[in-house]
PAKOL-604119 format. One record per residue: x, y, z of N, C-alpha, C in turn. Coordinates in steps of 0.2 Angstrom, whole numbers, plus 5000, padded with zeros to 4 digits. Example, Ala and Ser with C-alpha at 12.3 -4.5 7.8 and 13.67 -1.06 7.14 Angstrom:
<atoms>
506649725039506249785039506649845039506449895035506849955036506450005039
</atoms>
This chain:
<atoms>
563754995335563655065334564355105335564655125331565255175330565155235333565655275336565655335341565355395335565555385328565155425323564355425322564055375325563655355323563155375330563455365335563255365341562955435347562755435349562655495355563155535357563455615355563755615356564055675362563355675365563655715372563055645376563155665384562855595389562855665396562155695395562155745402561655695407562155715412561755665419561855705427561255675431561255705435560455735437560455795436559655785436559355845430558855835426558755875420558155885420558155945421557255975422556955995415556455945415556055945409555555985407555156005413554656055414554456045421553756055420553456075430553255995430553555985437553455915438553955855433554255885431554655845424555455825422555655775427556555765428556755695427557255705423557355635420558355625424558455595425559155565428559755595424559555585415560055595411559555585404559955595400559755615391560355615390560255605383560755595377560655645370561455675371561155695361561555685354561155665350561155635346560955645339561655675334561155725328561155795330561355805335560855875338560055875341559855845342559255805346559455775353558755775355558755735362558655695362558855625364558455565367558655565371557955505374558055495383557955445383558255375376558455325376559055315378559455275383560055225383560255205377560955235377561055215370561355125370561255075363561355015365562255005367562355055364563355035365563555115370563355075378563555135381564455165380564555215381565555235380565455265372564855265369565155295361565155375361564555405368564755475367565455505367565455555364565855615367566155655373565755685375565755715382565255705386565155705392565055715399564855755401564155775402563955845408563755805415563955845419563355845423563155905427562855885432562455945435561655955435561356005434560756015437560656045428560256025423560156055416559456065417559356105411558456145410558656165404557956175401557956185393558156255394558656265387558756315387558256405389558756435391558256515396558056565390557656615390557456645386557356705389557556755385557456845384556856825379556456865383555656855379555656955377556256985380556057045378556957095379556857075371557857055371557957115364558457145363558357185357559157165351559357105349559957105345559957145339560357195340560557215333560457315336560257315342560057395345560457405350560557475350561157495356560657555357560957615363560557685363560557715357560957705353560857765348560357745341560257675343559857655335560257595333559957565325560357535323561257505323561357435325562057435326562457405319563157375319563357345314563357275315563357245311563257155314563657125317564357125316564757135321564857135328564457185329564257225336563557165338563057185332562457115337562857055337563157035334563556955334563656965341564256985344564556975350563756985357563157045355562757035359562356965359562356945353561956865353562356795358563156825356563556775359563756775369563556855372563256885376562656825380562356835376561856805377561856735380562056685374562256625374562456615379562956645382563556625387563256655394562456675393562256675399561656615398561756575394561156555395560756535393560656625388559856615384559956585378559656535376559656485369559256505366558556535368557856575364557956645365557756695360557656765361557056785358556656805359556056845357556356935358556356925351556757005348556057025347556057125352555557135355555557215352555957205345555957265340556557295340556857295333557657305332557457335326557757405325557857425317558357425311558857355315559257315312558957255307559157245302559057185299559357115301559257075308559357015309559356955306558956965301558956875299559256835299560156855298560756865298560656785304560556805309560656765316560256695317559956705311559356645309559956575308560256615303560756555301561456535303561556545309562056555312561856495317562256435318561956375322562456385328562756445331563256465336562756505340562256535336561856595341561256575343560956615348560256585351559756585345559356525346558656525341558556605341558156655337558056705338557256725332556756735337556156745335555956825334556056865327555856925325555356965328555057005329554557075331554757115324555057125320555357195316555257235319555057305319555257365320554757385323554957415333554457465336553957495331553457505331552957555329552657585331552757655331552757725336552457785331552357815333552157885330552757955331552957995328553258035326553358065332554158095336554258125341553758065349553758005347553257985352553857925354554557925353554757875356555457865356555957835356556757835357556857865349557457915347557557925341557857885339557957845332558057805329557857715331557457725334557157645336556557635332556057665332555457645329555357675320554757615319554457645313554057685314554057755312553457795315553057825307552457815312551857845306551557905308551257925302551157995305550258005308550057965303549357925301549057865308548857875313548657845316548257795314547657815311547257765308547757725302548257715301548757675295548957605299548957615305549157585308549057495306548457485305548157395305548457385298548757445293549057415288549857395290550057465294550657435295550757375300550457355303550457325306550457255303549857245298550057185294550757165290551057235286551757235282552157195288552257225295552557185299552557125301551857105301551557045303551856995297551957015290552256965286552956975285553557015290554057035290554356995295553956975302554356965307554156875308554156855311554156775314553656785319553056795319552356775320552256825327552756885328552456945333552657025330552257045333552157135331552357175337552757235337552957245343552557335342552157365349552157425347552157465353552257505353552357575356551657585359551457565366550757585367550857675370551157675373551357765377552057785377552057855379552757885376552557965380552857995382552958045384552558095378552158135380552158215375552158245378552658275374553058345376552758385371552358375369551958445365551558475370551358445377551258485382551558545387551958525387552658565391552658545396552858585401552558575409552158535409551358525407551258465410551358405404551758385401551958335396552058265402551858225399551558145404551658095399551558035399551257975397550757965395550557965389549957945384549857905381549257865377549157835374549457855365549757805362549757815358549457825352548857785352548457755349547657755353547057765347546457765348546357685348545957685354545557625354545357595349544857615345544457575338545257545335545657605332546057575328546657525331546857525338547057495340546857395340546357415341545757345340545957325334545757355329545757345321546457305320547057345322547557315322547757255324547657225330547657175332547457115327546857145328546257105323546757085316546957115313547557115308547857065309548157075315548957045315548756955319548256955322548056915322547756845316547656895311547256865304548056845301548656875303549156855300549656815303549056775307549656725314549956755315550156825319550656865321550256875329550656895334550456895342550556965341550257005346550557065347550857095353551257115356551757135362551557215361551457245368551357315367551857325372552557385369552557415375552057475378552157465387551557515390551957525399551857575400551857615406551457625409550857675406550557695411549757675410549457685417548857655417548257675414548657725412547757745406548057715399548457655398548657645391548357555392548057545397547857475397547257475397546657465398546057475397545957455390546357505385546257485376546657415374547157425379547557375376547257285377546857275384546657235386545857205381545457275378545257265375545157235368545757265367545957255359546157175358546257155365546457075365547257065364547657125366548357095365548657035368549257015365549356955368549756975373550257005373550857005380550857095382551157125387551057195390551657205391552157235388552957235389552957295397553157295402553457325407552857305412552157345408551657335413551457395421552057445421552057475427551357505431550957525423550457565429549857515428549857455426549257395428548957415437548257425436547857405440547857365443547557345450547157285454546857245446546257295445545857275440546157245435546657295433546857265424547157205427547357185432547757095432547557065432546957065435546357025437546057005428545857065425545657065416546257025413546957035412547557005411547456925411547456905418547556845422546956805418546256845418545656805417546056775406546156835404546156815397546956785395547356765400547956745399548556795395548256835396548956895394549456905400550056885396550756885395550656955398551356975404551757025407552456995407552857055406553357055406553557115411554057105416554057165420554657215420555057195417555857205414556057255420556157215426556457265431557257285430557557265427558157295424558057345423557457375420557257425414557057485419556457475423556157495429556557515434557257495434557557535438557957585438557857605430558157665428557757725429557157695429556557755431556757805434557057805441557357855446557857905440558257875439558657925435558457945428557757925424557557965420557258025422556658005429556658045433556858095432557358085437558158145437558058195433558258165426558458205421557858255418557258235417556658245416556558305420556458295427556058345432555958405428556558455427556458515427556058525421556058505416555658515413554958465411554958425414554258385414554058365419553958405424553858395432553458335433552958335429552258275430552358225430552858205422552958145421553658115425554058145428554358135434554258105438553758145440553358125447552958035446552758035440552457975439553057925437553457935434554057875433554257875439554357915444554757915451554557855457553657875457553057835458553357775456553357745450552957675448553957655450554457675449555157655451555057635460554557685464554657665470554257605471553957595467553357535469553357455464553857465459554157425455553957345459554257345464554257275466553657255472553257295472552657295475551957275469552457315463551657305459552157215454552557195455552957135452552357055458552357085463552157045468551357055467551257095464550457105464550257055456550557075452550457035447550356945447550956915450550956845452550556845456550356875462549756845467549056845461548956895458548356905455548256845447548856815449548956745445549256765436549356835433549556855428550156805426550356765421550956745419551356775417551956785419552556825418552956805417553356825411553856825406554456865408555256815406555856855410556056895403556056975404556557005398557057045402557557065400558057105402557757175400557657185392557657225388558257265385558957205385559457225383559557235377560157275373560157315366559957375367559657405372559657505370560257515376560157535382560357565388560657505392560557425391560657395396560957335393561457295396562057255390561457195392561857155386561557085384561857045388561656985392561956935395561756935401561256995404560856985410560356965413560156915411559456875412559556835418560056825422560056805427560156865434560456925433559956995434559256995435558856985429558157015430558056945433558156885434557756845439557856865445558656865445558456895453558256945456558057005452557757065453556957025454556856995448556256915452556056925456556556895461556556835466556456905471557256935472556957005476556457035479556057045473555157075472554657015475554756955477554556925479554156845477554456845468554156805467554656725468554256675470554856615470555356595465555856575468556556555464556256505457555856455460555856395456555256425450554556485454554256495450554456525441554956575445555656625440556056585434556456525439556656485434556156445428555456425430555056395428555056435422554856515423554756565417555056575412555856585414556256595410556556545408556456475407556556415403555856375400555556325402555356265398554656325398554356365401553556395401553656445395554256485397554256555389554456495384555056455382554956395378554156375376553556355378553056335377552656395374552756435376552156485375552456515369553156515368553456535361553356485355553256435359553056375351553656325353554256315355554756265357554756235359554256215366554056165370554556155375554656095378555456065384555756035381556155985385556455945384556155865381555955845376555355785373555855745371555855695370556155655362556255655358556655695353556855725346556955785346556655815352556855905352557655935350557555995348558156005346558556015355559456005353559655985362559856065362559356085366559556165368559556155375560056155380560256145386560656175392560456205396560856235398561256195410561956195409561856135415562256185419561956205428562156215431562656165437563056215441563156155446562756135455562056175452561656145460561056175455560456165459559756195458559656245458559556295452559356355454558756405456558156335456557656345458557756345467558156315470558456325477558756395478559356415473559656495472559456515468559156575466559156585459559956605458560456635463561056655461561456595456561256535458561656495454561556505447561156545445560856565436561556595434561756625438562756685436563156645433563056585436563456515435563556455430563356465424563356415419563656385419563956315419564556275418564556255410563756245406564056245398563356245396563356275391562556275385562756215381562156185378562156145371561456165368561856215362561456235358561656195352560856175351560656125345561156085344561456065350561755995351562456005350562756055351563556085351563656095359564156055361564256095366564656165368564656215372565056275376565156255383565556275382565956235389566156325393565856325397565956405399566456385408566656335409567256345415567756355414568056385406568756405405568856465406
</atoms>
């Protein structure tokens, strides 16, 4: 076997494959894994060692968005490369009103799995983020155009501030029950999963019903709703990155929307109370940043320890934001043939989560980056 022919990274040490699941060393090959010994050991390449795991995932990630809306490609290149260099090899883009496909074909940048565009209703969300409809009931059509748009999820805007109240302007539903249903029902028929963003606690009850698949933030879930959550294995997300900005939208809000202050102030002070109530009540939990509006790309080892913090374990965090978001996205672990998407520390970070700041190198789809220079 010729060094052309042969394996040409050799990562050794200890390689976490999933729960309960570590192999000594693997080999890549092609851009593939194997966990065979190659017969002419010395033909790889390079050498890792250290502690590796399948690559980390932003399950709630926005490439191509900044605060003001759509960005230039350019500017998402450098957030996708952001990324990489922390880590994240997978992104579940959680709605961009960018065109990314772009990122698809780039074998430098993370796999990157589409939402197309927030769907909201008119003055019901960030300007220039969402596709908004005026038409409520339209929604399970739009819902499908996006279902054959994106790569197999739908992203919508469950609540939003109305300020057609004044004073008492708050958190609402965006969306009727029946049509909400309907929708899913849609996007479902179109092998598409649906992700709601949602806040407040009168927007879950519909949601739960309707059978959505994952809850983006989740802040005003109930006892009850995690328990309903937990029983039908719906996905939470609790993007404490995001959640801590609460206080200072707060701020900015009061004077003119006292009420809904008061309740963003509330669910900021309780953040890591209700993060701890989710995981006891067994709800699966997914890491996002919610990076590309307000918050920069590359911080995913941020939101674990924001995690870890709140009280959930190191090992459980790391579990989430590798080989279990991998599975529940469609990628799987680390197998035999799988593409080599690999990320290697220099100790366990299931022991710290702080070692996650520390990458010494990613191998995406079988390239190495070598991040100690």
């Amino acid at each position: 076997m010729s060094a052309l022919e042969g394996p040409s990274v050799h990562v050794r040490g200890h390689v976490l494959l999933g729960d309960d699941r570590e192999a000594g060393e693997l080999w890549v090959r092609e851009g593939r894994v194997t966990l065979t010994r190659p017969s002419a050991p010395g033909t790889y390449m390079r050498v890792l060692e250290g502690w590796a795991l399948p690559g980390l995932v932003d399950v709630h990630c926005h490439v191509g968005l900044d605060a003001e809306g759509a960005i230039a490609p350019e500017v998402a290149e450098k957030q996708a490369l952001a990324d990489r260099d922390a880590g994240v090899l997978l992104v579940r883009d959680a709605g961009s009103p960018a065109d990314t496909r772009w990122v698809q074909q780039r074998g430098d940048l993370p796999h990157l799995l589409r939402a197309g565009r927030h769907i909201a209703r008119p003055k019901r969300y960030l300007r220039g983020y969402g596709l908004e409809i005026e038409d409520p009931q339209t929604l399970p059509e739009v819902v499908r155009t996006e279902a054959r748009r994106g790569d197999g999820w739908v992203k919508l805007v469950g609540d939003w501030i109305d300020r057609s109240l004044g004073a008492d302007g708050d958190l609402r539903p965006l969306w009727p029950d029946d049509v909400l249903a309907q929708a899913v029902e849609v996007a479902h028929a179109e092998a598409a999963r649906v992700t709601v963003h949602a806040f407040a606690e009168e927007t879950i009850p519909g949601l739960l019903a309707a059978g959505v698949d994952s809850i983006e933030h989740g802040t005003g879930m109930t006892a009850a709703h995690m328990a309903a959550a937990a029983a039908a294995g719906v996905r939470v997300t609790p993007t404490l990155l995001q959640v801590a900005q609460f206080e200072s939208i707060a701020a900015q809000a009061e004077s003119k929307y006292p009420v809904y202050a008061a309740r963003m102030r509330a669910m900021h002070a309780r953040r890591y109370e209700q993060v701890r109530a989710l995981h006891e009540a067994g709800v699966p939990l997914l890491v996002g940043t919610d990076a590309g509006g307000t918050i920069a790309h590359g911080r995913v080892a941020d939101e674990c320890a924001e995690l870890v913090a709140a009280g959930i374990p190191a090992a459980d965090v790391v579990a989430a934001a590798s080989w279990r978001a991998r599975e529940y996205l469609g990628f799987g672990g680390v197998v035999e043939g799988s593409s080599a998407d690999l990320v290697v520390y220099p100790a366990d970070p299931r022991e710290d989560i702080e070692v996650l700041r520390h990458p010494t190198a990613v191998v995406l789809r079988g390239e190495v980056y070598d991040l100690t220079r």
